[in-house]
C-alpha positions in Angstrom: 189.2 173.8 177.0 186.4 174.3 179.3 183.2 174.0 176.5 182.8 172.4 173.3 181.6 175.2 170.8 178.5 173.2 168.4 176.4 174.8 165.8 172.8 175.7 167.4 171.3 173.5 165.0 172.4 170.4 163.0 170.9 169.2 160.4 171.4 165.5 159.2 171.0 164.4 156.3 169.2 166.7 153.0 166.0 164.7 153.3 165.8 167.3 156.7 165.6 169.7 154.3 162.0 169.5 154.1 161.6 170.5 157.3 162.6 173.6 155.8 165.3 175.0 158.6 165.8 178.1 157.2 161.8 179.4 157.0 162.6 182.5 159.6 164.9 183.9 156.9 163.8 185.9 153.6 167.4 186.8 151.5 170.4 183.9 151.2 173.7 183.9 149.5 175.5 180.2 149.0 178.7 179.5 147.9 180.2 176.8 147.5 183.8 175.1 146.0 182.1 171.9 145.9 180.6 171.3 142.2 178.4 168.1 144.0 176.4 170.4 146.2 174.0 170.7 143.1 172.9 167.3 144.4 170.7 169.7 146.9 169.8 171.5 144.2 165.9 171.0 144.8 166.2 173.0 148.0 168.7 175.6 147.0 168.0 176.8 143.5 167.7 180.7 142.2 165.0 179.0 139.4 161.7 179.9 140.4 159.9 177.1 139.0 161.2 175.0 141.3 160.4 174.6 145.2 163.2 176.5 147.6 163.7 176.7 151.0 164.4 180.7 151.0 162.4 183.2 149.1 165.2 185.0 147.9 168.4 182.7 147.3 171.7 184.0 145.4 174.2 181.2 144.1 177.8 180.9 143.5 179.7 177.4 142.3 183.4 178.0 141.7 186.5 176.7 142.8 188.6 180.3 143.8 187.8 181.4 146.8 188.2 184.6 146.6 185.6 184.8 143.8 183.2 183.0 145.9 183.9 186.2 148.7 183.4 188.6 146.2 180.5 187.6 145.2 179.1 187.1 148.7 180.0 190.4 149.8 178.6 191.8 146.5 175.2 190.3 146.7 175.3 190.7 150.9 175.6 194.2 150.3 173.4 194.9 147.5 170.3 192.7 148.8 170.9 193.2 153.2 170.7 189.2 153.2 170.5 187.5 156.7 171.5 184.7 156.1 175.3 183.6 154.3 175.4 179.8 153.1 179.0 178.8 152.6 179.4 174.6 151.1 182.6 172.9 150.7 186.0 173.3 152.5 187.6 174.9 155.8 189.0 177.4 154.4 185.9 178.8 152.5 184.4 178.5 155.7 187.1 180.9 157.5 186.2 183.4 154.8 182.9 183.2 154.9 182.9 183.9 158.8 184.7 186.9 158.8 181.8 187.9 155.7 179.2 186.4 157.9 180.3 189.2 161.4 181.2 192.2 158.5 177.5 192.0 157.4 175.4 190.9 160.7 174.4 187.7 158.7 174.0 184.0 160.3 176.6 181.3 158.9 175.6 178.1 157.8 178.0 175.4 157.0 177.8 172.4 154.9 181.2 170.4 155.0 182.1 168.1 152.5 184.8 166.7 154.4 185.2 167.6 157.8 186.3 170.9 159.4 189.8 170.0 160.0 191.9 172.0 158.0 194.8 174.0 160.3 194.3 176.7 160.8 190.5 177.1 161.6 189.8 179.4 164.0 187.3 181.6 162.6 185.7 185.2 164.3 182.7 183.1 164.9 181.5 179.2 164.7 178.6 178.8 162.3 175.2 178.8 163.6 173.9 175.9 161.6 175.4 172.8 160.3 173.8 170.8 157.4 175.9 167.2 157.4 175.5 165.4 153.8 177.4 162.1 154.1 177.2 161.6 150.7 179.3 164.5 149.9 182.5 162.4 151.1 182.0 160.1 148.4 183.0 162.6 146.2 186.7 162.8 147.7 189.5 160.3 146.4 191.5 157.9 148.5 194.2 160.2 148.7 191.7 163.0 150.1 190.1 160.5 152.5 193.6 159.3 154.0 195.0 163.0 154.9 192.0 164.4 155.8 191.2 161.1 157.8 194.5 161.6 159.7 194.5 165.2 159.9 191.2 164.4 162.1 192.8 162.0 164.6 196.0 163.9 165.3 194.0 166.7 166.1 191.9 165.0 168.6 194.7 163.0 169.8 196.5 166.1 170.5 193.3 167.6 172.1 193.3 164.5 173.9 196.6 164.5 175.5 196.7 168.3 176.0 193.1 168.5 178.1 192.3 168.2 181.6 188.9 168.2 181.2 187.3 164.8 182.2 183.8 165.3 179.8 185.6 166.5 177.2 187.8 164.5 177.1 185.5 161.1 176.6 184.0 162.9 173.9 187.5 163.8 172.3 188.3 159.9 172.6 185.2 158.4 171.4 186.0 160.6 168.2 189.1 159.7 168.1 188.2 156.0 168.3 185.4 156.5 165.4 188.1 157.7 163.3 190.9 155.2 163.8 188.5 152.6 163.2 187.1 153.9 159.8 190.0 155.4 158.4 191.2 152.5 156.7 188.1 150.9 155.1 187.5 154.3 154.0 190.5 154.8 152.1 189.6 151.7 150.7 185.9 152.7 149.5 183.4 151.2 151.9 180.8 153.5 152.0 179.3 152.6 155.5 183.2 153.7 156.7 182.8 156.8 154.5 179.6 158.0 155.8 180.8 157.1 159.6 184.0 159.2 158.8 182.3 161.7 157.5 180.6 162.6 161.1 183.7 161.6 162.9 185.3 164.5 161.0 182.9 167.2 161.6 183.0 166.6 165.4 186.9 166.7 165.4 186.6 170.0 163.5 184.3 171.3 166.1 186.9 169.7 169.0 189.5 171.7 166.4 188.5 175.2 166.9 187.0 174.8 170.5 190.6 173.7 171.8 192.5 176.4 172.5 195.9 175.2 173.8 198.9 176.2 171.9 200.3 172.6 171.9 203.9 171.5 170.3 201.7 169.6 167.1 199.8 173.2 166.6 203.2 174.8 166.7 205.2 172.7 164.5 202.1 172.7 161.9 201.8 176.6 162.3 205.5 176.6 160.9 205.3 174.4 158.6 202.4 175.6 156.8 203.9 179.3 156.9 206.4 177.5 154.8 203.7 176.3 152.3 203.3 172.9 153.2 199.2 171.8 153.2 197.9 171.7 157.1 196.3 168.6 157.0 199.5 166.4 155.5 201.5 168.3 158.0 198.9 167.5 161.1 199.7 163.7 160.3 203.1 163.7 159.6 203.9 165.9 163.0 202.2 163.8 165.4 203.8 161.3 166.4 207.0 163.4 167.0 204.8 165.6 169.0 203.5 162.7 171.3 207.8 161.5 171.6 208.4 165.3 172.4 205.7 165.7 175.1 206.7 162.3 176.4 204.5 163.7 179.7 201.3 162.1 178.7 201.8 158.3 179.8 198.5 157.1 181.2 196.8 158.7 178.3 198.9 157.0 175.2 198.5 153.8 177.6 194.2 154.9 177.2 194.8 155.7 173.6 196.6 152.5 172.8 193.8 150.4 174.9 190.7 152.3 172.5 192.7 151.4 169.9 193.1 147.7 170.5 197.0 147.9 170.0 197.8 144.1 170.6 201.8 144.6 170.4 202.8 146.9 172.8 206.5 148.2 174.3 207.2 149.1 177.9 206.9 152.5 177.1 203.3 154.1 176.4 204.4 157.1 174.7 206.7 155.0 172.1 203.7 152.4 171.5 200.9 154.9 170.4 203.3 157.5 168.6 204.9 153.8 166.6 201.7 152.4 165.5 200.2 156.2 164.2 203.1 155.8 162.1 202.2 152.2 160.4 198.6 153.4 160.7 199.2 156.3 158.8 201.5 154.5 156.8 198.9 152.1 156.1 197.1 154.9 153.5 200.0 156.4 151.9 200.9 159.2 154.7 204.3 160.5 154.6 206.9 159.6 157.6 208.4 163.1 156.7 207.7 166.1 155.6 210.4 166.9 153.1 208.8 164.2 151.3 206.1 166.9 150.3 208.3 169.8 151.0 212.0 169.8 149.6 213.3 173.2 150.3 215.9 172.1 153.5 217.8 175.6 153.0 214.8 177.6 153.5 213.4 175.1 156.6 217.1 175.4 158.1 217.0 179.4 158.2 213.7 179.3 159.4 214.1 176.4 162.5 217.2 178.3 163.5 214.6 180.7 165.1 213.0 178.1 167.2 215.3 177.3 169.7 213.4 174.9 172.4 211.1 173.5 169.4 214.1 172.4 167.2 214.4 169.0 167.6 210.6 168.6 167.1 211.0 170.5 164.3 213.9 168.7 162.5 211.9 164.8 163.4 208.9 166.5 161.7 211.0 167.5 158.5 213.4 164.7 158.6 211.3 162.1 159.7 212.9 160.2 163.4 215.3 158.0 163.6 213.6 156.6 166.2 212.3 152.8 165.4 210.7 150.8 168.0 210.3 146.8 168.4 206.7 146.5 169.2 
């Protein structure tokens, strides 16, 4: 990874609004999956009785994705807007990207949880960024925890996997943020929540700007070709990735000082990947996933294809047998 690709402009916070970002553009379509975006309803409404930040602004609220697409690319098409608004989750974001380079429009993002979801890797990053901490609050416990650890595998893998010296103190530093706020977060404290919340859009940035086809990326890859959701997978498969690798010593040794891990083994690697586990533990993450995914026949036909990434494979699914006295 040689760059870290951001949004031109970031936007925090909707009281930035009024600043009104978007004033070189004249035709807008948002979607969005996330009902709570109405709470920015004073600065994106279609009712003209009411201020708006665009002249011309078509909206769409609805949980299918593909609805939301359709009815991009209809009003896109029909009105030659510049300018495609997509609110929500990762993977409206994906679509809305490959909308975004069909049409010649700019892409503006407004994540209400992060941008971690595997696989992101869109045809191009958005242009814009509006961040709206608030819109976290509006995830349960359960959403918090997985997308919470979905976040630090992927920079923990990003970490391990990079050569870069710069990039990888601002990999760490994420990484740090989120192991520290991931747990009074799943509890409910909101200063956690809103600190999360930022956390998780860097690691989604750090997510699509790595490139590296790592053993965790793999082993999620299959799993989620199997059906399994990419961001339970991310946290189940990491520490088996780290054992796998078993190359990265003086990092885990970094990883486990950031971290403050006061009981510690001889060996780096088996420290770090042993406390994930209880950390992730901690908020109700699987150790396995065949806890979330129970068809072992069609896994075993599937794995037997993967020679040299078998046994991470089969810890992943299984869970390891591997227990360490810390």
């Amino acid at each position: 990874m040689s760059e870290i690709i951001l949004p031109k402009k970031i936007i925090f916070g909707s009281g930035s609004l009024k600043d009104n970002p978007f004033s070189d553009f004249t035709n807008a379509v948002l979607i969005s999956d996330c009902k709570d975006i109405l709470r920015l309803n004073s600065f994106f409404t279609d009712d003209k009785s009411k201020p708006t930040l665009i002249p011309q602004i078509s909206i769409l609220i609805n949980e299918s994705t593909d609805k939301l697409i359709e009815f991009a690319a209809e009003k896109m098409n029909s009105n030659s807007s510049d300018l495609l608004i997509a609110a929500g989750s990762p993977s409206l974001f994906d679509k809305a990207s490959e909308l975004a380079v069909d049409y010649s429009a700019e892409l503006s993002v407004i994540p209400s949880c992060g941008l971690t979801d595997l696989p992101f890797s869109p045809p191009m990053p958005p242009q814009s960024a509006i961040l709206v901490p608030q819109l976290i609050c509006t995830l349960n416990s359960i959403g918090v925890a997985y997308r919470s650890a979905s976040a630090l595998a992927l920079c923990i893998d990003a970490y391990i996997n990079s050569e870069d010296e710069v990039m990888c103190e601002i990999i760490i530093n994420t990484a740090q943020e989120i192991e520290r706020n991931m747990i009074p977060a799943y509890r409910g404290e909101i200063a956690s929540l809103f600190r999360l919340y930022y956390a998780l859009f860097v690691a989604g940035i750090i997510a699509y700007s790595f490139k590296s086809d790592t053993p965790l990326r793999k082993a999620v890859t299959f799993f989620t070709e199997l059906g399994t959701p990419a961001s339970g997978t991310a946290a189940v498969c990491l520490p088996n990735a780290i054992e796998f690798n078993n190359s990265a010593q003086d990092k885990c040794a970094e990883l486990s000082n950031r971290f403050k891990i006061s009981e510690r083994s001889t060996d780096p690697v088996c420290t770090l990947s042993e406390y994930l586990r209880r950390k992730f533990a901690a908020i109700g993450i699987q150790r396995s996933v065949n806890a979330f995914y129970a068809d072992e026949w069609r896994y075993n036909l599937k794995s037997d294809e993967y020679n040299e990434l078998k046994p991470l494979l089969d810890n992943c699914f299984y869970g390891s047998r591997r227990f360490v006295r810390l």
